[in-house]
Structures are given as C-alpha cells and as structure tokens.
ROVEX-446755 format. One record per atom (N, C-alpha, C): residue in one letter; x, y, z. Coordinates in steps of 0.001 Angstrom, whole numbers, plus 500000, padded with zeros to 6 digits. Example, Ala and Ser with C-alpha at 12.3 -4.5 7.8 and 13.67 -1.06 7.14 Angstrom:
BEGIN
A513190494310507800
A512300495500507800
A513200496700507800
S512850497750507080
S513670498940507140
S512900500030507870
This chain:
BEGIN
X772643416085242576
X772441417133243586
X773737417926243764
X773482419252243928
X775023420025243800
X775575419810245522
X776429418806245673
X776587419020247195
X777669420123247212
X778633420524246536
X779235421195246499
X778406422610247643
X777110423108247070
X776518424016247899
X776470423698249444
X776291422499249582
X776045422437250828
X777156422529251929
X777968422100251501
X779559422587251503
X779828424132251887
X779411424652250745
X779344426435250954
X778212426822251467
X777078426294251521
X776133426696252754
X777062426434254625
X777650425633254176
X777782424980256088
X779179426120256563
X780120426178255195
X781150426828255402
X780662428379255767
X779784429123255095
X779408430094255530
X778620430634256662
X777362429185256744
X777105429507257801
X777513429283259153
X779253428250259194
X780292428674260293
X780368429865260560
X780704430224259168
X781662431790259699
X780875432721260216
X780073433040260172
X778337434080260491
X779083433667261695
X778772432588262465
X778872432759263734
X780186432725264739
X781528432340263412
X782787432771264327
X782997434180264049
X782497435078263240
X781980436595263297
X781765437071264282
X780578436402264862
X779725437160266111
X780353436396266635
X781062435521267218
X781635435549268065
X782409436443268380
X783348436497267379
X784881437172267534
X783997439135267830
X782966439648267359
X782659440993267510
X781794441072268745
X781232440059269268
X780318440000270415
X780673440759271651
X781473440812271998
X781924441806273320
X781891443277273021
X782403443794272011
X782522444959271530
X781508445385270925
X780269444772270171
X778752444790270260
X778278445084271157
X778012444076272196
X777239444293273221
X777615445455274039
X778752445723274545
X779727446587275059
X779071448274274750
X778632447798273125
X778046449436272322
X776438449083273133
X776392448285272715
X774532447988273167
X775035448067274355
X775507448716275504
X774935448489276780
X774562447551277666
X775959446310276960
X775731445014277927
X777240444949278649
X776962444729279753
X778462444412280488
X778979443206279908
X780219443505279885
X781204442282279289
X780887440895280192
X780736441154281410
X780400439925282415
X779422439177281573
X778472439475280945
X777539438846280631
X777372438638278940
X778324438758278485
X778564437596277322
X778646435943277233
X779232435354278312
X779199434189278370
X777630433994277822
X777322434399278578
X775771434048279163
X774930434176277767
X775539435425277157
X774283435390275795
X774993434774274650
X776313434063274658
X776368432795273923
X775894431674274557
X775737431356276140
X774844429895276182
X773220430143276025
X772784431566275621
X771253431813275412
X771410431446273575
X772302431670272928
X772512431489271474
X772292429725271654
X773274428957272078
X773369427298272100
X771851426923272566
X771227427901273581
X770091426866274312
X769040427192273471
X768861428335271993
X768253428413271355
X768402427281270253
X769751427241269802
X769998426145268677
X769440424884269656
X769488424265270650
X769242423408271162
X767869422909270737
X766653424206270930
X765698423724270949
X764914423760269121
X765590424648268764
X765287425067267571
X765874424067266469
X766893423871266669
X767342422672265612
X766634421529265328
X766209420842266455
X765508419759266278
X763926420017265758
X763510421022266392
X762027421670265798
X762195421652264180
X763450422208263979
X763265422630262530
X763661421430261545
X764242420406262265
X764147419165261357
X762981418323261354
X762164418271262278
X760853417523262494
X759826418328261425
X760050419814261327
X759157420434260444
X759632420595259370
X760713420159258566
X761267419737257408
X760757418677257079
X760901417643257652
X760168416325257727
X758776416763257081
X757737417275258059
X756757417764257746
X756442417812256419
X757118419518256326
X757051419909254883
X757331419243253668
X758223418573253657
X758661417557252758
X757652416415252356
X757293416307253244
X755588415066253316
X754666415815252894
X753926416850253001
X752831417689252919
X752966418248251571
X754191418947251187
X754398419850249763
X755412419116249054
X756316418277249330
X757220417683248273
X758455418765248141
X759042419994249297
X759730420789248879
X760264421545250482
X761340421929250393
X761758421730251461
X762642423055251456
X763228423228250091
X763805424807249807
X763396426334249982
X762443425979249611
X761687427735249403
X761196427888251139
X761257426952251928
X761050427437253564
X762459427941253881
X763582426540253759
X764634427041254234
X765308428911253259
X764774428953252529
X765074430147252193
X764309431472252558
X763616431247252554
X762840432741252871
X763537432227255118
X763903431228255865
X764219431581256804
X765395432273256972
X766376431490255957
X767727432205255922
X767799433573255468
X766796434254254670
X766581435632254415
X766581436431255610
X765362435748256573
X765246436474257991
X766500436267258806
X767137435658259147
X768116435623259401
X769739435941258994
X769581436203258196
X770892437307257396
X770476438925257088
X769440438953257639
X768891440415257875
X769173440991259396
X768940439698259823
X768772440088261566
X770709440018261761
X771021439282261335
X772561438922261753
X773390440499260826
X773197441001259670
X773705442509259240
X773075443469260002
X772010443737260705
X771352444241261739
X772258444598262848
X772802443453263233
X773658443675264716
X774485444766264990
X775489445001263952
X776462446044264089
X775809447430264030
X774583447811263117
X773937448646263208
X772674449339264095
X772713448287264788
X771767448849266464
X772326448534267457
X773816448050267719
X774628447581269095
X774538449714269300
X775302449921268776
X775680451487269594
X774344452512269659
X773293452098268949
X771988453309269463
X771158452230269915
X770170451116270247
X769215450963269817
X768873450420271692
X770429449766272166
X769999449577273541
X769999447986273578
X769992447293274586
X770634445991274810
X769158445355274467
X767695445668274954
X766491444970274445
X766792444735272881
X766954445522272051
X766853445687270279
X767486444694270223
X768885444746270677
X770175443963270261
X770046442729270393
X769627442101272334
X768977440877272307
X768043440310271372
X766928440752271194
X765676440696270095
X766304440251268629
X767040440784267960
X768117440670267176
X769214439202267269
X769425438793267973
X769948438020268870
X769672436727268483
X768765436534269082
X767346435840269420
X767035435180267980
X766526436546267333
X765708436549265722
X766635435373265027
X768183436051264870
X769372435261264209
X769563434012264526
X769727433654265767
X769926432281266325
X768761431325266340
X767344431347266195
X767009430625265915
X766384430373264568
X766420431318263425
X766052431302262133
X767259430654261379
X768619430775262246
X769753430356261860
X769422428597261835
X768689428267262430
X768606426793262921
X768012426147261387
X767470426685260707
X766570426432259098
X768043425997258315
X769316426020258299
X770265425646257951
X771061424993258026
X770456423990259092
X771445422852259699
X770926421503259408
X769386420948259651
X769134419896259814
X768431419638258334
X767631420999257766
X766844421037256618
X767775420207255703
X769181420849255766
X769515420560253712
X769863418995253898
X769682418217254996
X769795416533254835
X768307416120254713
X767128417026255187
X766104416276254504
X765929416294253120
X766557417221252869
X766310417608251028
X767146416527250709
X768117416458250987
X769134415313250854
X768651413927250718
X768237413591251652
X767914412286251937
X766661412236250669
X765748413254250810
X764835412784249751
X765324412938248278
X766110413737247720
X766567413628246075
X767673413053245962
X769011412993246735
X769888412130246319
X769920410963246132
X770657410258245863
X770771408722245630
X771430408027246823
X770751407102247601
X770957406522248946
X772334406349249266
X772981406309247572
X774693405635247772
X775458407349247732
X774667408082247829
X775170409159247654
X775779410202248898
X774285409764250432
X774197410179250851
X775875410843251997
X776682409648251641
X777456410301252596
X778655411073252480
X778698410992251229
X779374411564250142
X778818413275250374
X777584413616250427
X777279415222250590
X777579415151252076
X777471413954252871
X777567414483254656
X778939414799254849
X780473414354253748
X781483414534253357
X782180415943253198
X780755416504252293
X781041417841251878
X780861418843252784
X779561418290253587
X779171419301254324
X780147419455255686
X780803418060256183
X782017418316257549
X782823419303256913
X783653419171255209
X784314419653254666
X784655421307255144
X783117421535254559
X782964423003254731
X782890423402256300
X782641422787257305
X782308423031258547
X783852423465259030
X784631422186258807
X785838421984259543
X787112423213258335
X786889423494257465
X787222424784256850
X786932426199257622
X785769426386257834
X785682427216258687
X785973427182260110
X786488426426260457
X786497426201261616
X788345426454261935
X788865426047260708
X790736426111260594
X790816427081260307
X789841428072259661
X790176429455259679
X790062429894261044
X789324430229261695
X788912431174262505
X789664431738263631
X790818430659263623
X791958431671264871
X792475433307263954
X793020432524262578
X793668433660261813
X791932434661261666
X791268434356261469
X790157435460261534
X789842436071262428
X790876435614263669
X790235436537265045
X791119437228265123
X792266436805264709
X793756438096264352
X793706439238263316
X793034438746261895
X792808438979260960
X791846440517261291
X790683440532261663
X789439441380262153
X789671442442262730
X790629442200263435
X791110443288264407
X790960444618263904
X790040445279264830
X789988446595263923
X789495447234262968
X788700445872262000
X787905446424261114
X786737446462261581
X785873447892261044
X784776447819261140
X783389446534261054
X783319445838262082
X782316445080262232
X781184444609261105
X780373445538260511
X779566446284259431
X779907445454258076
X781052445462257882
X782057444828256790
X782025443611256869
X782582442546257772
X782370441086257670
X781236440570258012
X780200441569258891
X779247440457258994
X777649440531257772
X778368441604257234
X777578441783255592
X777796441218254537
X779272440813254301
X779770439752253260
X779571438440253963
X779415438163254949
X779545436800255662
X777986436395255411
X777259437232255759
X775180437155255257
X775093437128253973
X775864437584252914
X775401437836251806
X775780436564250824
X776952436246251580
X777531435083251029
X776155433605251086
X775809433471252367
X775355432632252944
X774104432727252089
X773196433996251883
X771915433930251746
X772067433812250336
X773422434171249333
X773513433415248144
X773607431896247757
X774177431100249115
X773961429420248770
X772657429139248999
X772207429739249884
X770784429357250009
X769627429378249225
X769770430681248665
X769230430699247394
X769338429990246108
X770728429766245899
X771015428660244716
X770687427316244987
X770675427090246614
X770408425562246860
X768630425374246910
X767883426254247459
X766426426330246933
X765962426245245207
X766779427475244788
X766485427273243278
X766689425672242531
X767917424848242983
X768456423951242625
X767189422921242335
X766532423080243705
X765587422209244299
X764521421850243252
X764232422889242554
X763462423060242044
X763491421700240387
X764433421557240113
X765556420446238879
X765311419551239722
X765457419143241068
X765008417804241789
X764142417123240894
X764451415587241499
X763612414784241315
X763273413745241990
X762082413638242499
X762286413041244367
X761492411541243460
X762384410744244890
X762029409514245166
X760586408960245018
X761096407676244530
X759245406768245087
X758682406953245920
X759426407079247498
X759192407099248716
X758244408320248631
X757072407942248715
X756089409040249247
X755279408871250504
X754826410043251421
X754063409878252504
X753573408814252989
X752903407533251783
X752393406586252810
X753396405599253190
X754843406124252856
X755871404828253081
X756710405193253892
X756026406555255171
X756961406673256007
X756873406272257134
X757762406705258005
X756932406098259342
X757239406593260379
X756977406168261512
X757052407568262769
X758101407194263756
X758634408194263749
X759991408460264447
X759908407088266096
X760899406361266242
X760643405670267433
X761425406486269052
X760694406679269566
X761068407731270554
X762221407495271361
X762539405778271930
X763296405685272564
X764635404969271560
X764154404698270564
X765398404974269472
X766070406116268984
X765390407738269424
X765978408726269328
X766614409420270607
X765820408783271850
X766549409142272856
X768012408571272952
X767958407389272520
X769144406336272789
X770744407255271666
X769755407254270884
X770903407929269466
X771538409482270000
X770464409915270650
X770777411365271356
X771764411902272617
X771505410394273250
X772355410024274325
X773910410144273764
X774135409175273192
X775398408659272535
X776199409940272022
X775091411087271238
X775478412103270479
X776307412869271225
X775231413412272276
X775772414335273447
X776970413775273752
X777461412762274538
X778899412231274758
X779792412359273701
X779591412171272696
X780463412421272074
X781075414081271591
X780237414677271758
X780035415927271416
X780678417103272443
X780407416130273543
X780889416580274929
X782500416519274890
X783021415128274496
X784304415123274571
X785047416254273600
X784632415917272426
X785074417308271532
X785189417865272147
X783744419327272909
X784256420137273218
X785190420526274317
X785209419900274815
X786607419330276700
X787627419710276124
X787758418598275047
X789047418376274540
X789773419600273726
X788794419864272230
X789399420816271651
X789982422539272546
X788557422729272965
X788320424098273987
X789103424705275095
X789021423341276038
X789192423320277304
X790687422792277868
X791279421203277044
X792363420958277454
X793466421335276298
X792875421655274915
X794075421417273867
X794984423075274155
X794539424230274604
X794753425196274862
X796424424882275870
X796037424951277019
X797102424390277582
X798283423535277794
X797598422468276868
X798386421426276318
X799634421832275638
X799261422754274260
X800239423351273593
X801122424297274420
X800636425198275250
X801218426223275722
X802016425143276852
X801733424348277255
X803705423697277871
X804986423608277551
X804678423744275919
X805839423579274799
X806501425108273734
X804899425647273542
X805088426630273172
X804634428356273636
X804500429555273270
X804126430565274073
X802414430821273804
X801508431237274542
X800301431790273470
X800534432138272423
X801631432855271983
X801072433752270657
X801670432582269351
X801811431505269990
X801665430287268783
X800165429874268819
X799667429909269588
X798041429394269552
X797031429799268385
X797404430424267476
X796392431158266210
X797334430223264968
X798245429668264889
X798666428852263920
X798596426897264620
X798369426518266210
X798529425211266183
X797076424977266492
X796392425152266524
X794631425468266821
X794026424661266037
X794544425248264833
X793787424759263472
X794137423502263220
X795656422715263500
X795757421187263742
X794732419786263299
X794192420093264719
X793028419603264632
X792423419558263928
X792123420677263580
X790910420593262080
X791472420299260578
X792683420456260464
X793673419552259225
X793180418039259231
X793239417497260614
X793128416222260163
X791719415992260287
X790801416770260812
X789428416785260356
X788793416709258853
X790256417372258151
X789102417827256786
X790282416997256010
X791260416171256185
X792029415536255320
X790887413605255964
X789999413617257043
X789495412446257347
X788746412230256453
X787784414155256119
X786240414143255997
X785911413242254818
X786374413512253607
X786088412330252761
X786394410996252725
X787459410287253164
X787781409380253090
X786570408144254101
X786573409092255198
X785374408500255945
X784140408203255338
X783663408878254001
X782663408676253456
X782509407295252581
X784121407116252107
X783870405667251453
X783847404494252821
X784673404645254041
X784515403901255560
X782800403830255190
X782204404414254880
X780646404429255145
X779792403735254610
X780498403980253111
X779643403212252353
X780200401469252167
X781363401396252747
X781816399952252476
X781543399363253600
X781334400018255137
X780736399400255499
X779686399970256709
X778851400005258241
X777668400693258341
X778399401690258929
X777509402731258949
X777412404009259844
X777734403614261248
X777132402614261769
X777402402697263268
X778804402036263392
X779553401496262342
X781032400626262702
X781933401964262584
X781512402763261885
X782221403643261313
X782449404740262469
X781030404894263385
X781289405737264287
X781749405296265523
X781743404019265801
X782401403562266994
X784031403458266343
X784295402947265043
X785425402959264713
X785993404463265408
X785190405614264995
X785815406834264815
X786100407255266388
X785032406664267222
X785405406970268646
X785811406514269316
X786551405143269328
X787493404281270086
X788531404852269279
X788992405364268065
X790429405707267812
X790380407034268478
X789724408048268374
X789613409149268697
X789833409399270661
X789480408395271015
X789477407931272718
X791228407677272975
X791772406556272188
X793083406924272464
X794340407807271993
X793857408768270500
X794438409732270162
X794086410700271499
X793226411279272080
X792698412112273614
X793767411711274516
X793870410356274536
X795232410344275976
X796147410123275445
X796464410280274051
X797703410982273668
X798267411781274014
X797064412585272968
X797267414368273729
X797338414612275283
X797329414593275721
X796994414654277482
X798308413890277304
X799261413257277524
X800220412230277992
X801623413079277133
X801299413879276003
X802263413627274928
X803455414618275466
X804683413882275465
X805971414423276057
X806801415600275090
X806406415850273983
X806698417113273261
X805797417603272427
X806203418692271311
X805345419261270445
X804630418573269135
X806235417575268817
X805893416597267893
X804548415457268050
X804761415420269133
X803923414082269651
X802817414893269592
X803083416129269918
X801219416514270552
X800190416767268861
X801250417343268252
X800881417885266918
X800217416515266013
X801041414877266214
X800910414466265952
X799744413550266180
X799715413578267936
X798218413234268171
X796713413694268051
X797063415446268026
X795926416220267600
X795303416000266192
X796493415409265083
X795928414946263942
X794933414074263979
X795411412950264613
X794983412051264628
X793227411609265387
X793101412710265925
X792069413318267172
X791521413774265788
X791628415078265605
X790859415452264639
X790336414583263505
X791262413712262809
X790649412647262076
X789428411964262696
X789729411471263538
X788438410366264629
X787646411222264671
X787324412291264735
X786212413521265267
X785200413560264116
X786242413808262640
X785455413784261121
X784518412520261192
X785341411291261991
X785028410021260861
X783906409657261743
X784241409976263353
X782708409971263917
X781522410619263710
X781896412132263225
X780621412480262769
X779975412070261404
X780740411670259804
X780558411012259177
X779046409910259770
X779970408880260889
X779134407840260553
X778036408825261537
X778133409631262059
X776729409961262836
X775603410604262077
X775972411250261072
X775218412034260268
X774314410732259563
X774911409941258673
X774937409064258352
X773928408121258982
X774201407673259969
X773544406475261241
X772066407978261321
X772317408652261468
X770521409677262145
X770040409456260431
X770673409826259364
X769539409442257559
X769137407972257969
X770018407128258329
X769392405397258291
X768857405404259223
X768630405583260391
X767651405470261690
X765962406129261313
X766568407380261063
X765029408421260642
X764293407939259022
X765254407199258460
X764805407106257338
X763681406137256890
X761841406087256251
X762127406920255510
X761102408029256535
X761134409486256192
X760377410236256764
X760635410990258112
X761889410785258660
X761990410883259944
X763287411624259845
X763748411913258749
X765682411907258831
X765846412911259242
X764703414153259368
X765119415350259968
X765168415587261325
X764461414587262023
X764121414800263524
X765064413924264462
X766129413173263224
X767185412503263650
X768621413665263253
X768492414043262453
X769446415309262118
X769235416517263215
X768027416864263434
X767932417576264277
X768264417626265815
X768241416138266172
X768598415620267343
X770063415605267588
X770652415645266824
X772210415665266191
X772888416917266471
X772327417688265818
X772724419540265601
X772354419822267353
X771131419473267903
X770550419797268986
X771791419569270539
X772059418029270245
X773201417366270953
X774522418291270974
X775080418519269864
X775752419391269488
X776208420714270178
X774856421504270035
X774551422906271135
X774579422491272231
X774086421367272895
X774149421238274366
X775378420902274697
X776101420316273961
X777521420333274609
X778214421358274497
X777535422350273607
X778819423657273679
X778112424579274456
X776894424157274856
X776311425032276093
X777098424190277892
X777162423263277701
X777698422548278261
X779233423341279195
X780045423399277876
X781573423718278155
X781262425469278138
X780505426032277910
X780602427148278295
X780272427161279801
X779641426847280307
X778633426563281718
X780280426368282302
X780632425176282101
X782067425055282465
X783019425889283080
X783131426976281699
X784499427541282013
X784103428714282711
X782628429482282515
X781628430368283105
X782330430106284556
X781775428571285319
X781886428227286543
X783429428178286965
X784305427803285864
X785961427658286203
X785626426221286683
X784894425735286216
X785247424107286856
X786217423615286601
X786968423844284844
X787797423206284881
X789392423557285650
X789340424662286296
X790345424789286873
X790462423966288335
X789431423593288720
X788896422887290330
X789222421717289955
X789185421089288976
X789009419245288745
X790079419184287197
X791352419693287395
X792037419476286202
X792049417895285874
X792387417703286947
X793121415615286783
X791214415188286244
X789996415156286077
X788693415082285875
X788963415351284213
X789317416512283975
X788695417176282732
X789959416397281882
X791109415890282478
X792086415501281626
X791641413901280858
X790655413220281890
X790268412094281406
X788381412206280680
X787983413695280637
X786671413510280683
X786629413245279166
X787180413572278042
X787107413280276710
X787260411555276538
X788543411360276974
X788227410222276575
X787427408910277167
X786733409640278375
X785858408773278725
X784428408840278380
X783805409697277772
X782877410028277035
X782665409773275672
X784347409858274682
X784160409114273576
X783808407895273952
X784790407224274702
X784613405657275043
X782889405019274753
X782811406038275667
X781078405746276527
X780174405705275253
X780073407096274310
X779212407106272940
X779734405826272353
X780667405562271550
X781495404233271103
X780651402997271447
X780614402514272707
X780352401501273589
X778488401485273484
X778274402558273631
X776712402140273576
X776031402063272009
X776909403080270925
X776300402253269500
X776780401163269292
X777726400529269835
X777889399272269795
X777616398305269914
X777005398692271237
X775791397853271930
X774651397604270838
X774188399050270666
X772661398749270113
X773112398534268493
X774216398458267955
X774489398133266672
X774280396688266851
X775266395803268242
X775046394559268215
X773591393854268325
X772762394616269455
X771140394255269265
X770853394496268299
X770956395173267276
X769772395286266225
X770308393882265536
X771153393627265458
X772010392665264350
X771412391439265427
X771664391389266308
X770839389634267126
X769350389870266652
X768854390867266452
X767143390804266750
X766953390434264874
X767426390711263831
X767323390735262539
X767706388872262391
C-alpha cells in the first residue's frame, strides 16, 4: 500500500485548512462578515467536523462491506470539496456572507471524507503488521504541516488569496486521486462481511471519553499556555520560529512510536505516551529558562505523536474487524471537539479569569485519558 500518499494526503489536507485559517478574516471581511464573528465560524467549521467525521467513518465502514471499495467515494468527495474550498476567495468580495457561508459549510464537511476513510482502506488492504507504520506516515504528514504554518502565516502576507488556496486544492485532490486509483491494485483481505461485527457502543463511548481528554490537553497546552510561556523569555516576534518546537519532536517521535506499537499494545503505548507527556506539561509550565522550556516542549511534542500513534492504532484494534471507521471517526470527531472546545475558551477569555486552572488543565487531562485506558487495558486483560 503506498502510505507514502497518505502522508501527502494528511499533509495537504492540513494545509487547506491553515490557509483558511490564516485568509479567513480578510475573506469574510470581503463577504460582509464582521471580524467579531470569525471565532464563531471556525467553531461552526469544528462542530461540523465533529459531526461529520464520525458519520463518514461509519459510512466507510459501510461501503467497504457492501462494494469492497472505499476510494472512488472518498474521491469524487474530495473533488466537491476542493471546488468549494478554490471557490472561497472568488465569492468572499461579490457574492455576500449567505454564498460564502454555504461554501463554508460545503468544504468543511465534504472535507471530513479525508480523515477517517483512508484507515478503513487501510485496515482492509494492508497487512495487520503494517498498520501502524501508515498511522506513522500519516502523524508525519500532519505534524509537517503543522511546523510549517507559523512561517506560512508570515510567508502569505499579501499574496493574493486565489494563489494558495488553488495550489493547496489541487495538490490535495491529486493524492486523492492517486490514492483511489491505487485502490484499485488492492487486494483485500479474507475478512469479508460475514466476519464482522457491530461496533460495541459503550466501548466507543469509553474510547471517546479518553480521546477528548487527551485532545483537550493538547489543545490548552499547545494554543493557550505555550504562547505565553515563551514570551517570558523571549519577545513575540520570536513566536513564528519557537512554535514549531513542538512539532519537531512530534515528527522526530512519529515513527519510532510505530515500532513502540508493534512490539508492544496500542493501549501501553498510549498511556506510555500520556503519563510522559503529563510530566513534560509541568515542565513547561514550571521551566525557569528558554533552554528548559525548548527542551520540555520537545519532549511534550514527542508524548503527543506517541499518544496518538497508539490511539489511531488502539480505534483499528477496537473497531476491527468492520468497525475501524466508526472508531477512527470517533477519534477525528474527539479531536474537533476539543478545538471547538479551546476556541469557546479564548472566545469567552476564560483563560485569562482562571490562569493558575488552565496552567494545570493539560496535565490533568493527559493524566485522566492515561489512567482510564489503563484501567480498561487492565480489565480487558483480567476478563481474557
């Protein structure tokens, strides 16, 4: 299986949306939306991925059971959606804030066909020892785009809009296409329809639980406290080169975590990743210079990779066989709600009301995710 694509599917379809991020005010601004109310139509973007992500892995699932093929949907969605997303720049200044929303809307949840899908394809043609090895590739590409995007918000300045978010679609709707075509050279598993089985509900609530906390702390942490943190030591206009930190030791974890995976389970791997990641957090928060902080943010970012590793990972073995999308989806879903979450947040300025709160809320939330797959890692292992 070429994971390599999936890699450049995830990397691109980051950037699509640190794009619209970074042009979103000055969009809407043309469309006839007050700046006040941007927050708001990025937590309408998250509360769409919220609901849409998980839909679209349960109906991957589906499809995959019913037709044996899972590509030619996710592609003709990503078509609609790299139409609607080159769209934007060209109806923000005539078309009026309805078009633009509508547009909006269209992008963010057709966008969702790209997140949970390419692990059902996954799970069904790769090789089981394979699987975490592409979940490897795919943080890879995530946390790449993600170390870019300060220098891309410096970088942009000024250029016509029109320009990146047309190479940024065109790029995207080319992996997609090669990763559908690919599909096609597949060669799927024994595992057919009558050997699957149905998702257990309060085994996905439980997994979903855990997700959100963890997901939550990320965003506290990276968003909310690492900002300030640095600026004790250094000025803002260092913040577009120490940002990305974090995500160094994200993408120097991402593979290595994949052999953590296979030598030993998904769930050791992710409590591993979130009890280290819990006391790299009150590092950061505690750390008495730049060295220290730089040094703990590595180390943060590592735990962040190696937890999601085993999480990606732990939702293929939970959902598996037949189910892996509606456990992926639950994942991606968790995900949005915490970054709908920390927007709600900073919307409200909470974190300025409850600093000494938000300084311990990461690492008490890793803790918390950590502690409860632990738990149910240890029940499953008494009940076997």
């Amino acid at each position: 299986m070429p994971t390599a694509l999936i890699a450049l599917l995830q990397f691109f379809l980051a950037l699509t949306w640190i794009v619209y991020v970074i042009y979103l005010p000055a969009l809407a601004a043309q469309a006839g939306i007050d700046k006040r109310y941007v927050p708001m139509i990025l937590m309408m973007d998250q509360v769409i991925f919220i609901a849409c992500d998980w839909a679209a892995g349960v109906y991957a699932d589906r499809v995959a059971r019913a037709y044996g093929r899972v590509g030619g949907v996710m592609a003709v969605a990503t078509l609609v959606s790299c139409i609607a997303f080159i769209a934007l720049p060209y109806v923000a200044p005539g078309a009026g804030p309805v078009a633009f929303l509508f547009l909006t809307v269209l992008w963010s949840a057709s966008s969702s066909a790209l997140r949970a899908p390419p692990f059902v394809l996954m799970s069904r043609y790769s090789d089981p020892s394979r699987a975490p090895w592409v979940v490897g590739f795919y943080l890879f590409g995530l946390g790449a785009a993600s170390a870019v995007a300060p220098f891309l918000g410096v970088t942009l300045k000024g250029i016509d809009p029109r320009i990146p978010f047309l190479l940024a679609s065109m790029s995207l709707a080319l992996c997609a296409y090669a990763l559908s075509r690919a599909e096609r050279g597949f060669v799927a598993g024994e595992r057919d329809a009558r050997e699957t089985q149905p998702v257990s509900g309060p085994r996905l609530a439980a997994f979903a639980s855990a997700m959100v906390l963890l997901a939550i702390g990320f965003q506290v942490h990276f968003s909310i406290n690492s900002p300030p943190a640095y600026l004790k030591f250094l000025p803002d206009r260092s913040l577009p080169h120490l940002m990305p930190v974090f995500w160094v030791g994200f993408n120097i974890a991402a593979f290595p975590a994949t052999w953590l995976v296979r030598r030993f389970t998904p769930a050791r791997v992710l409590v591993t990743g979130g009890f280290l990641g819990a006391a790299a957090l009150i590092a950061c928060a505690n750390a008495g210079s730049i060295d220290a902080l730089v040094a703990a943010q590595l180390v943060a970012g590592a735990a962040w990779a190696t937890a999601l590793v085993g999480a990606f990972a732990l939702a293929t073995e939970l959902g598996s066989p037949g189910g892996e999308g509606a456990f992926t989806g639950a994942l991606f879903s968790m995900l949005a709600l915490a970054a709908a979450a920390r927007i709600a947040m900073v919307v409200g300025d909470v974190p300025a009301t409850s600093p000494a709160i938000f300084a311990l809320l990461p690492f008490l939330a890793w803790t918390m995710a950590a502690a409860m797959v632990a738990a149910a890692a240890i029940r499953g292992t008494a009940r076997a």
